[in-house]
C-alpha positions as CSV (number, residue, x, y, z in Angstrom):
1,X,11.4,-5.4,35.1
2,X,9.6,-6.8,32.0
3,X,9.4,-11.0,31.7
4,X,11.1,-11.1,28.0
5,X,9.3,-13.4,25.6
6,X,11.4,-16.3,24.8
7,X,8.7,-18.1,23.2
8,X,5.0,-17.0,22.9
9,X,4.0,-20.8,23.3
10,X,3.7,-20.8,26.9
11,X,1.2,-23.7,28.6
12,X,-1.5,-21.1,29.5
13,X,-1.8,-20.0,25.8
14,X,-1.5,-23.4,24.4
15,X,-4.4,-24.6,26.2
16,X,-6.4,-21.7,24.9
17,X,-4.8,-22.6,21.3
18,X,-6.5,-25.7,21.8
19,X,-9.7,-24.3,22.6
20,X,-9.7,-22.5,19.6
21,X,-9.2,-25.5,17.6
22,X,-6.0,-25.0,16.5
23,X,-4.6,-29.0,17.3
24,X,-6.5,-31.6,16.0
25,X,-9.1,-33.7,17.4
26,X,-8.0,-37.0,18.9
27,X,-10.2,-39.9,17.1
28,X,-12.4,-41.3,18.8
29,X,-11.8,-44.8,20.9
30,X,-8.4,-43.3,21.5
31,X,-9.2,-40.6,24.5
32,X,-6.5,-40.5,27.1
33,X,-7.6,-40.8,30.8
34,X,-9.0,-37.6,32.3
35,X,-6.1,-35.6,33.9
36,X,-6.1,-32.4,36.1
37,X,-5.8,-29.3,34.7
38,X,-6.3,-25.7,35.1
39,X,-9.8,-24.5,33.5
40,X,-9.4,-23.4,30.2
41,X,-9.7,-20.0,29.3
42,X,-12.8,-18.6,27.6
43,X,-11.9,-16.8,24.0
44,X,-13.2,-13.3,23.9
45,X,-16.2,-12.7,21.9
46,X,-16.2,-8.4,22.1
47,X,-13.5,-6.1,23.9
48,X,-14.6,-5.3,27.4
49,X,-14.0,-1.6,28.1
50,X,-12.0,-0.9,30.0
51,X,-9.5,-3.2,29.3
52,X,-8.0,-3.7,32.3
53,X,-8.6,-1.8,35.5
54,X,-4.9,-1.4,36.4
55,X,-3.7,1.4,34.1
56,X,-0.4,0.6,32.6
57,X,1.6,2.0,29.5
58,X,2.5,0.3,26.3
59,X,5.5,1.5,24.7
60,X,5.1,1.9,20.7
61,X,7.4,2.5,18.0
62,X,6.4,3.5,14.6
63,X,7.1,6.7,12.0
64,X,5.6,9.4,12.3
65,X,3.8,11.4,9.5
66,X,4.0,14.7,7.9
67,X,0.0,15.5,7.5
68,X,0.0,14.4,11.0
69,X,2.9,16.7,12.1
70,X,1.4,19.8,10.6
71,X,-0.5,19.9,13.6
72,X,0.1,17.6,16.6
73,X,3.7,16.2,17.7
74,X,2.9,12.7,17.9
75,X,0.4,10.3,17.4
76,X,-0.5,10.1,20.9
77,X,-2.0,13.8,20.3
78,X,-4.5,12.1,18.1
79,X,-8.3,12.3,18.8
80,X,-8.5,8.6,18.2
81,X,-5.8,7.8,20.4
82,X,-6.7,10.0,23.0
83,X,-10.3,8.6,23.2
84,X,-9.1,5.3,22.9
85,X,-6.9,5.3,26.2
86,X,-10.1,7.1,27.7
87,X,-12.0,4.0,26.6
88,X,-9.6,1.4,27.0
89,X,-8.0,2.3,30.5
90,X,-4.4,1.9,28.7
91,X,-1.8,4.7,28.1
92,X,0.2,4.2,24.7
93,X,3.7,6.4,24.7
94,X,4.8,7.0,21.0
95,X,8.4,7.2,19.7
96,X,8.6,8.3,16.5
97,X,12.2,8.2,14.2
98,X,12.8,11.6,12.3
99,X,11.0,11.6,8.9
100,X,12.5,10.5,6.2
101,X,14.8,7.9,8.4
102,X,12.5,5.7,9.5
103,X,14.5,2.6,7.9
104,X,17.4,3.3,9.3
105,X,16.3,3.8,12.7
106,X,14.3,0.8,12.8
107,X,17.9,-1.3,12.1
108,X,19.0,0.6,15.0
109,X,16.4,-0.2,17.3
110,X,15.5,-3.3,16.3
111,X,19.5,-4.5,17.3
112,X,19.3,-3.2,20.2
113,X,18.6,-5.6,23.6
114,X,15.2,-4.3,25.4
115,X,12.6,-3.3,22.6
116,X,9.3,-1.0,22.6
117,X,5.9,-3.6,23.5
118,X,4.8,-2.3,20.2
119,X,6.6,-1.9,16.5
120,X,4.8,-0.7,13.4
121,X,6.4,-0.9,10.5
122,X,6.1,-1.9,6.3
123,X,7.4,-5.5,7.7
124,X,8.6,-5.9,3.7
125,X,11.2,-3.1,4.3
126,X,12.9,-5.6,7.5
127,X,16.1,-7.3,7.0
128,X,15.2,-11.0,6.6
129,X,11.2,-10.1,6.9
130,X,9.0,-11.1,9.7
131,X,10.5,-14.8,9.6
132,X,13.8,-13.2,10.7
133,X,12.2,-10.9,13.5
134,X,10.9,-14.1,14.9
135,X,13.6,-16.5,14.3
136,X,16.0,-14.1,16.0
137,X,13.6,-13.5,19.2
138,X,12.7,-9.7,18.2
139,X,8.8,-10.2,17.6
140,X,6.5,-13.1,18.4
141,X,3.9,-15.1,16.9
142,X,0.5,-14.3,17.7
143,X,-1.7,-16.7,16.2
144,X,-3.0,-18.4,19.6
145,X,-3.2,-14.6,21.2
146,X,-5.3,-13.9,18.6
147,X,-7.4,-17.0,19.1
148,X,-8.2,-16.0,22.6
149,X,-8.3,-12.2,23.0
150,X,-8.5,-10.7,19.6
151,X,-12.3,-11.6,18.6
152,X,-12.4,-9.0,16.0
153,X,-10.0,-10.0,14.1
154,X,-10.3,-13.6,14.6
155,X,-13.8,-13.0,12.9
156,X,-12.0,-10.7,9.7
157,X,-9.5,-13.6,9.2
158,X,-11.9,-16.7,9.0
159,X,-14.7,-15.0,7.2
160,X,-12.1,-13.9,4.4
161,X,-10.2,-16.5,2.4
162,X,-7.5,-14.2,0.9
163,X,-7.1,-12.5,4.4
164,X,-6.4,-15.5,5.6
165,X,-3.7,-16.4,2.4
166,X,-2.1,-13.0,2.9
167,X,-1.8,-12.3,6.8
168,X,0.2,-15.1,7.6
169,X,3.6,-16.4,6.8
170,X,4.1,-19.6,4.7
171,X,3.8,-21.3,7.4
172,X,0.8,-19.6,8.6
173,X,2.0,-17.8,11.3
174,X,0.4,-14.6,11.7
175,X,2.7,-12.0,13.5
176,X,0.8,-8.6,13.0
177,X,-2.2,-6.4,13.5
178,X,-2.3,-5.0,10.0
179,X,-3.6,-2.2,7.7
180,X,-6.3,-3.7,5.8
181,X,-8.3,-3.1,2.8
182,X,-11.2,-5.4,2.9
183,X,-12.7,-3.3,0.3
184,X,-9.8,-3.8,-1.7
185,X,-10.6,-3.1,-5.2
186,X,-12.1,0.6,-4.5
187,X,-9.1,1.5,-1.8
188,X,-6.5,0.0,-4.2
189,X,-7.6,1.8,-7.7
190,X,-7.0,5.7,-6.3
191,X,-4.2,6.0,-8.6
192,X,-3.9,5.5,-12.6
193,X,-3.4,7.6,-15.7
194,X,-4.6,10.9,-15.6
195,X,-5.7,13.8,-18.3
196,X,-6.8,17.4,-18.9
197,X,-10.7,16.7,-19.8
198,X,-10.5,20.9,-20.5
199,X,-8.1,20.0,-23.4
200,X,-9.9,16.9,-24.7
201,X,-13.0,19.3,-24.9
202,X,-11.1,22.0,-26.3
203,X,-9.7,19.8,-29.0
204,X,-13.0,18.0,-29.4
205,X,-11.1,14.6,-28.8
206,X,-12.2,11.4,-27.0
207,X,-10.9,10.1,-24.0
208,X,-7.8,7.5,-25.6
209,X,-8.6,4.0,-24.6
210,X,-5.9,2.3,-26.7
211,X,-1.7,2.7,-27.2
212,X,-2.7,4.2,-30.6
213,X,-5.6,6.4,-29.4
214,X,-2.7,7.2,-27.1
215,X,-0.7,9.0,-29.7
216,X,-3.1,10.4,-31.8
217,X,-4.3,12.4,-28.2
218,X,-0.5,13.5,-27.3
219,X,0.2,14.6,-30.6
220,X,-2.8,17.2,-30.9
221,X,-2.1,18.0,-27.5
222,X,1.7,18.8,-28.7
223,X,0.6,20.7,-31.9
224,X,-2.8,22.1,-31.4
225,X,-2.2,24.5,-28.5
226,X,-4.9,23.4,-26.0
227,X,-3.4,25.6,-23.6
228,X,-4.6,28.6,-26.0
229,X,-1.4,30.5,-24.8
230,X,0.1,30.9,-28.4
231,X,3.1,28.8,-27.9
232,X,4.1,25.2,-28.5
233,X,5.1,24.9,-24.9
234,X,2.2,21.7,-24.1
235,X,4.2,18.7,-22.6
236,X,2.0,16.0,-23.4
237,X,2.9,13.4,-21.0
238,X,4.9,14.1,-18.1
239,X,6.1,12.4,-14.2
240,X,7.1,13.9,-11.1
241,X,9.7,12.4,-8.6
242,X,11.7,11.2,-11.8
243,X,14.3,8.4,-10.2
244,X,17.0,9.4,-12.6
245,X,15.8,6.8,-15.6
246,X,12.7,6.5,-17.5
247,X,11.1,3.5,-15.5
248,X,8.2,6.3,-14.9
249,X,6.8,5.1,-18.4
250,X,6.3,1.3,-17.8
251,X,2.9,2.5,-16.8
252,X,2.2,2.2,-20.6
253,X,3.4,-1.3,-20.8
254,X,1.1,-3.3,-19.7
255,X,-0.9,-2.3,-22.8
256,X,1.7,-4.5,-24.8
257,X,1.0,-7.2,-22.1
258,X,4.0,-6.9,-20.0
259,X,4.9,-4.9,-17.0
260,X,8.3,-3.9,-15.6
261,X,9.2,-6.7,-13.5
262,X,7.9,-9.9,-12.8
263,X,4.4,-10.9,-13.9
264,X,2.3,-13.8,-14.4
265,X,1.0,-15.8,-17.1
266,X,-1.6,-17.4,-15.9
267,X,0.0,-19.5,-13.4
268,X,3.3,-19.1,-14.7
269,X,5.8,-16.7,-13.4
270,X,7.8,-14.5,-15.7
271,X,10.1,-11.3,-16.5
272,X,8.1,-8.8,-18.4
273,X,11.1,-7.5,-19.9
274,X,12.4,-10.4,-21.9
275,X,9.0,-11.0,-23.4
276,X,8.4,-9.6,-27.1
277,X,5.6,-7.3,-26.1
278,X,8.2,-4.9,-23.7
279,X,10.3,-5.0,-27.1
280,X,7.5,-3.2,-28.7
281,X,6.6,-0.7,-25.9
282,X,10.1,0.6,-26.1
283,X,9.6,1.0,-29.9
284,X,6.7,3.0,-29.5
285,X,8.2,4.8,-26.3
286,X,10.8,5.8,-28.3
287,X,8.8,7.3,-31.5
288,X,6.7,9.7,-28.1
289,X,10.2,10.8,-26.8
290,X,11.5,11.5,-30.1
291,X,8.2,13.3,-31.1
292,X,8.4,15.5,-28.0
293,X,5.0,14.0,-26.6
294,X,6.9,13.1,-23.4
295,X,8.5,15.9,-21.0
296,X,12.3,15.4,-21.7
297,X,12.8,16.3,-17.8
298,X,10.4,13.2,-16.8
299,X,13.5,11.9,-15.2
300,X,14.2,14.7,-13.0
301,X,10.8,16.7,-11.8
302,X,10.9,17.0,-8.3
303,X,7.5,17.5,-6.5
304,X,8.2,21.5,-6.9
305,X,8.7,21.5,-10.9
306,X,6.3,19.0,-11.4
307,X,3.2,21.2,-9.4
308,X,4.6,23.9,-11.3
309,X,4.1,22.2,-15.1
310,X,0.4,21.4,-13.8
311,X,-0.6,24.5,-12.4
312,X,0.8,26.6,-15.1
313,X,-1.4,24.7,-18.0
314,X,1.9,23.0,-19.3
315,X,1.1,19.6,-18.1
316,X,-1.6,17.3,-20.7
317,X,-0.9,13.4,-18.7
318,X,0.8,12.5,-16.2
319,X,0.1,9.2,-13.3
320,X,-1.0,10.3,-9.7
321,X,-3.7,9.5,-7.4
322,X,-7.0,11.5,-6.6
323,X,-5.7,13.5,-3.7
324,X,-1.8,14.1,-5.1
325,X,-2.9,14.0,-8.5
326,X,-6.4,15.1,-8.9
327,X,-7.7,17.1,-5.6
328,X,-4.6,19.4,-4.9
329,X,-5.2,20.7,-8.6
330,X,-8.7,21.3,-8.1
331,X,-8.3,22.9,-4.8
332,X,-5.4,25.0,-6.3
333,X,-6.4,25.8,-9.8
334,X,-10.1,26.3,-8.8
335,X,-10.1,30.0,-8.7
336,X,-7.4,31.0,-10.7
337,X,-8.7,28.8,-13.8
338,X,-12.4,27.5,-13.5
339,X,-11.8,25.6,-16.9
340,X,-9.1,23.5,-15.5
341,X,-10.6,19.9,-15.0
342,X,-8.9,16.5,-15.0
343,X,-10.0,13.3,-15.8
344,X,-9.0,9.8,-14.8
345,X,-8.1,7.6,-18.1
346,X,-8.4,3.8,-18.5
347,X,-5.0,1.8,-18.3
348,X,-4.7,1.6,-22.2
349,X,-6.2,-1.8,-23.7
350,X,-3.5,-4.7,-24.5
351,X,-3.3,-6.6,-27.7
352,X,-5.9,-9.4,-25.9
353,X,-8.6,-7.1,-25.2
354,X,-8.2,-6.3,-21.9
355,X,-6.7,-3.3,-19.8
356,X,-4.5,-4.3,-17.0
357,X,-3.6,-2.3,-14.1
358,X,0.4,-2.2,-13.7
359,X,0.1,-2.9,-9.6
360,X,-2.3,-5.9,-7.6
361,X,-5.6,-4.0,-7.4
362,X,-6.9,-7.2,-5.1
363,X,-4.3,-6.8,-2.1
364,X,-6.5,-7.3,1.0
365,X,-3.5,-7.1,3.4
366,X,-0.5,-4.5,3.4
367,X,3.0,-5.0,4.3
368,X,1.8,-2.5,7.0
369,X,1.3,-3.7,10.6
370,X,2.1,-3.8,14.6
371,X,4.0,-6.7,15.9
372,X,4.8,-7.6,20.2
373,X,8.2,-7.4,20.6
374,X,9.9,-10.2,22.6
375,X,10.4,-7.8,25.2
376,X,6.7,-6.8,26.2
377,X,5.3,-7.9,29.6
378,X,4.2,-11.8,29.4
379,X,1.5,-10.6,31.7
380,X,0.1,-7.7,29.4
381,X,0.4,-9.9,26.7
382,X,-3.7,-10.4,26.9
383,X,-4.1,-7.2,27.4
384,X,-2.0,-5.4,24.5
385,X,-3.7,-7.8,21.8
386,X,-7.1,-7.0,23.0
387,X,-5.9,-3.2,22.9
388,X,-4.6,-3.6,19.5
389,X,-7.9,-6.0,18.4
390,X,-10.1,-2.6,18.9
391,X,-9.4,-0.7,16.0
392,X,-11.1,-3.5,14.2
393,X,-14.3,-3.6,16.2
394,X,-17.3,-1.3,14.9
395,X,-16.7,1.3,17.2
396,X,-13.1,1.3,16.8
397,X,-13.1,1.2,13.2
398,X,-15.2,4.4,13.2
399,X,-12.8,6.2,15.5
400,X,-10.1,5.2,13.7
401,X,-11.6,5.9,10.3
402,X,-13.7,9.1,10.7
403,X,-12.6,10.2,14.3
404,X,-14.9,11.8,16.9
405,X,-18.6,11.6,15.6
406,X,-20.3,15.2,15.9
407,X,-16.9,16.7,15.5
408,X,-14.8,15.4,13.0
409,X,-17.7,13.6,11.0
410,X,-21.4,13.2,11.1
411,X,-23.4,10.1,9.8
412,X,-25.2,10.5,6.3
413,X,-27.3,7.7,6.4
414,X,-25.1,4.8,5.3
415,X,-22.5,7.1,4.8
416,X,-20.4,9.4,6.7
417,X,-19.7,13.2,5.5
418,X,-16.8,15.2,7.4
419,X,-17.1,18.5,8.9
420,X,-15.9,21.3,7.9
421,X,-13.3,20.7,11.0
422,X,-12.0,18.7,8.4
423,X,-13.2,20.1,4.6
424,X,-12.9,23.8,5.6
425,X,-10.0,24.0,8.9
426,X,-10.8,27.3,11.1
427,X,-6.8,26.6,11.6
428,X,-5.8,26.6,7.9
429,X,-4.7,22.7,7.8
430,X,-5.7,21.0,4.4
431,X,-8.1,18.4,4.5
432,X,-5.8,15.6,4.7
433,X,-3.7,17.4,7.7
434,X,-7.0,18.0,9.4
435,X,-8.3,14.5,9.0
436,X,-4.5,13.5,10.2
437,X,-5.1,14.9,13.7
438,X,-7.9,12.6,14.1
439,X,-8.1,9.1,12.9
440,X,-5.5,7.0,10.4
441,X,-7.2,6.2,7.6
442,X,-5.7,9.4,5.6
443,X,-2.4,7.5,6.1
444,X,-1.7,3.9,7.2
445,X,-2.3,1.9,10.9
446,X,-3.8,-1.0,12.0
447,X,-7.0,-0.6,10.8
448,X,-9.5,-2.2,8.6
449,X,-9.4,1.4,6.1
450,X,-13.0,2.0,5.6
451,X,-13.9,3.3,1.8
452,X,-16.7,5.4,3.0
453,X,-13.5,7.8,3.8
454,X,-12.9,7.9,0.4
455,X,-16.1,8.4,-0.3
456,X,-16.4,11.3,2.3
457,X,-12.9,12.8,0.6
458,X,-13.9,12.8,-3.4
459,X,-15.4,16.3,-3.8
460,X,-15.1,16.3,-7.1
461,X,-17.2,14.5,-9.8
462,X,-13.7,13.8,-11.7
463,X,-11.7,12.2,-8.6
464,X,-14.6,9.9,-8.0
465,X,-15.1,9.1,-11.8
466,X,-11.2,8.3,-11.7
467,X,-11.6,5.6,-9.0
468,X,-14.9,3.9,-10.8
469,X,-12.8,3.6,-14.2
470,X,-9.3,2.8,-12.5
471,X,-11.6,0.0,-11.0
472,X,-11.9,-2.0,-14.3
473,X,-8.4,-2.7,-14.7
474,X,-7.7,-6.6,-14.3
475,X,-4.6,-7.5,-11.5
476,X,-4.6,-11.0,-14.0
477,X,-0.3,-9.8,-14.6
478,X,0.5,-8.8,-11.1
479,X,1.4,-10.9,-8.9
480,X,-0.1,-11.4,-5.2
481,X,1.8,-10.9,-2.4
482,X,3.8,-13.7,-2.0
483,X,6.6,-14.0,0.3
484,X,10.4,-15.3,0.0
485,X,12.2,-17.4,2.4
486,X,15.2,-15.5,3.9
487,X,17.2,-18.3,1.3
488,X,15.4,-16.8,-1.7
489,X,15.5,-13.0,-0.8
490,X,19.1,-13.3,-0.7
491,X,19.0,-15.2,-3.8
492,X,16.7,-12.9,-5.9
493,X,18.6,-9.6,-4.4
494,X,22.0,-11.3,-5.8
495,X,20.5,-11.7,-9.0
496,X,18.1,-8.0,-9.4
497,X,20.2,-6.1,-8.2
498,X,22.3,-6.0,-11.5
499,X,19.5,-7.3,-13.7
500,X,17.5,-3.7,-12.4
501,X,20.5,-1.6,-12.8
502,X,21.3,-2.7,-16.3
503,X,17.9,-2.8,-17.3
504,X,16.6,1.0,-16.2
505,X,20.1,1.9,-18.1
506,X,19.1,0.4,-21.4
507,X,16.0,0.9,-21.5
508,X,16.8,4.6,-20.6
509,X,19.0,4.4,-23.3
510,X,16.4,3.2,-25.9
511,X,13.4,4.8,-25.6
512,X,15.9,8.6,-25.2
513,X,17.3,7.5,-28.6
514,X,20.7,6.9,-27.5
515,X,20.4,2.8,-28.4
516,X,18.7,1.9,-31.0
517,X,15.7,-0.4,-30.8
518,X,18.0,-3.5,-32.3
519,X,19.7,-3.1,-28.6
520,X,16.8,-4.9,-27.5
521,X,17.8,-8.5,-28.4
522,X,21.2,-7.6,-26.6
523,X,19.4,-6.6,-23.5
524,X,17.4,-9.9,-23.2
525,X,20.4,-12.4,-23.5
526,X,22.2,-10.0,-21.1
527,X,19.5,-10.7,-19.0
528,X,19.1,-14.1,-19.3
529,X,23.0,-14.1,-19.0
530,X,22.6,-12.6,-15.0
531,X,20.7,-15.8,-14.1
532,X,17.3,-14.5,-14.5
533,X,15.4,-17.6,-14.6
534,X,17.3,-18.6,-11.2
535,X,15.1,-15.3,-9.7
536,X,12.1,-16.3,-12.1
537,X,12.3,-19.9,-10.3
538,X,12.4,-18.6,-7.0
539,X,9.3,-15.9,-7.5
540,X,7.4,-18.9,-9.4
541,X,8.4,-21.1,-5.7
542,X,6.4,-18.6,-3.6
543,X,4.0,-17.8,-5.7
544,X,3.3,-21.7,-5.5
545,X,3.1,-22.0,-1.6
546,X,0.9,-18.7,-1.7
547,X,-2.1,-20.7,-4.2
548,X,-1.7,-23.7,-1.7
549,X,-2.0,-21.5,1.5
């Protein structure tokens, strides 16, 4: 029977806590007598392998992963995993939701009275967050664990300021082993606006760095037949996975300074769309829809039609990433059309001078991450965290990033490069699929992702082109990743959940020419009107605590 976790402050750990520094000092000429005690307990500086030398099992909840299932059943069947329990002495046993229900199986579980040792989960998709988990007794805190048995990422943490801002809760508890992206700026800008560079060449036309340079490329690429088929079937810009409304083109409006949701100025929060600049991207949206420069399906491609526009030469823009976006094309267009090239474009300059990206390019932690449930053994607490603590030593991170070395990767002086177990499957598995079946880092986990992956993945001189211009955009509007007391999120759902509904209708309305552009003054009092500056107050609240973590 398991000893359920009640509270992770238990004497043993609180003495290590205090080891670690995490009480403060008495001052001096006020010692207390000496008094008896057991000897503390040394904080690990490296994971000793094995582990432990008495083999048990953590249990582990998390979703599974369609590259992954393309191959293996679950993620216990990984080469990483595998050589990890071989390593470690510990067995993990994975339970994985069906795809695509991962949310509501995790309010399932997560009701239910004995828990998995182990949960991983986006933490931002839980009821209440992480403070609810641990307010209700479902996960613990493991800042004092951490301290004592987790030396790797003890280090990570206090030799990074903004890991430290954004790992813990306001109140600096830290609760999970994360996905993290210490190399944030490189893993973070592999998506942006992308073009044909076949058509630009064929048109003999400049890649567009401004809203206006904008137009004048769609509008060639609408009337000029880069395509070379004869027909006026081009479709300048287009979107796949349309959600039903035309949100798809706020990645255009952060060159009017604004974005489609709440933003800073400077240090002030605000609602992009109630400032005068989004009342100009919808004018100019507009004038493209009308024009025909923007797919009039846009709000209804599925994955299917969308691959279909691209591969069949219809498709001049669109936004993706350099695998979805960029590589698949390659790969698939490669033989049947050498020509075919794609290019990544700069986020289009705003009226100061400056392009800004439309998401935080600077997000060293994810949402991402494995908790201890209350449930997990108090006497394989030590154990589980040093467990957990390996992905993020050297060798760990390898494994976990690259897989097994001489198999799945080789070493290319600072580099890595994969084999061709990986770039060229004897099995048939893509690359990502392939690289699925033996380490995370082509999806999410615990890890510290490692951009020599990305490096080892970017066969193409336009992907990797795409991620050194995507890199230039400035985060300066986004805002970090603060987080909302359970008081606020209920608060700020009350209040966006009819401010977004409205405003995707309107602006829906406006730029498809059903509303004219007058609507717009309408739309902001209406906003205004649904208590939006109660939810600006409340964003402007956390965003506060997070600059005086």
């Amino acid at each position: 029977m398991k000893k359920r976790m009640g509270s992770i402050l238990l004497s043993s750990l609180l003495t290590m806590s205090l080891l670690a520094g995490c009480t403060g000092d008495k001052e001096p000429g006020n010692a207390e007598p000496a008094e008896e005690t057991e000897p503390a307990v040394q904080a690990l500086t490296e994971i000793p392998l094995p582990i432990t030398s008495e083999p048990f099992t953590i249990d582990y909840w998390r979703a599974n992963d369609a590259k992954l299932t393309a191959s293996l059943n679950n993620f216990g069947d990984m080469a990483a995993y595998k050589e990890k329990e071989k390593l470690t002495g510990i067995q993990v046993k994975f339970t994985h939701p069906p795809l695509g229900q991962q949310r509501d199986q995790f309010n399932l579980l997560i009701s239910t009275k004995e828990l998995p040792d182990v949960i991983y989960y986006n933490w931002a998709d839980a009821v209440g967050g992480p403070e609810k988990m641990i307010k209700d007794g479902r996960i613990i805190r493991l800042n004092e664990l951490i301290d004592s048995y987790a030396p790797n990422l003890k280090r990570i943490i206090e030799s990074d300021p903004n890991v430290k801002k954004q790992i813990a809760l306001d109140d600096g508890t830290i609760y999970m082993f994360p996905l993290l992206k210490l190399d944030a700026l490189k893993l973070n800008a592999t998506s942006g606006l992308i073009m044909r560079q076949d058509w630009l060449d064929q048109l003999n036309l400049e890649v567009p760095t401004t809203i206006d340079e904008w137009y004048t490329v769609l509008k060639a690429f609408k009337e000029q037949d880069p395509n070379g088929n004869g027909k006026p079937d081009e479709l300048p810009f287009t979107g796949n996975w349309g959600p039903g409304n035309l949100t798809k083109l706020h990645d255009f409006a952060a060159a009017f300074g604004v974005i489609g949701g709440f933003q800073l100025n400077g240090d002030k929060v605000e609602f992009g769309p109630i400032q005068p600049g989004y009342r100009d991207f919808l004018e100019t949206m507009a004038k493209w829809y009308k024009e025909g420069l923007i797919d009039p399906e846009i709000m209804t491609n599925d994955g299917k039609a969308f691959d279909y526009k691209v591969t069949s030469n219809l498709a001049g823009a669109y936004q993706g990433g350099v695998f979805s976006g960029m590589g698949k094309y390659f790969n698939l267009m490669r033989d049947t059309d050498p020509n075919f090239n794609v290019t990544g474009v700069p986020w289009p300059v705003s009226p100061d001078g400056t392009s800004y990206a439309t998401f935080n390019l600077e997000n060293k932690v994810l949402s991402y991450g494995e908790a201890i449930t209350a449930s997990a053994d108090e006497d394989k607490l030590k154990y589980i965290v040093q467990w957990m603590d390996y992905n993020y030593s050297e060798e760990g991170s390898d494994l976990f990033n690259f897989g097994i070395e001489n198999d799945s990767y080789v070493r290319d002086g600072e580099g890595v490069k994969f084999t061709d177990t990986i770039i060229d499957n004897p099995n048939g598995l893509t690359y990502d699929q392939a690289l699925a079946s033996y380490a995370l880092s082509i999806m999410d986990g615990p890890i510290n992702q490692d951009s020599r992956y990305l490096d080892a993945l970017l066969f193409d001189d336009g992907q990797r082109a795409a991620n050194a211009e995507w890199m230039k955009a400035s985060s300066a509007l986004t805002l970090p990743p603060i987080r909302l007391s359970t008081e606020e999120v209920t608060t700020s759902t009350s209040i966006m959940s009819q401010v977004n509904t409205y405003l995707n209708e309107t602006m829906t309305a406006i730029i498809s020419g059903q509303k004219p552009i007058t609507e717009f003054d309408k739309m902001t009092e209406t906003i205004k009107s649904m208590d939006i500056e109660r939810a600006i107050e409340v964003h402007q609240a956390a965003y506060d605590r997070y600059q005086s973590k």
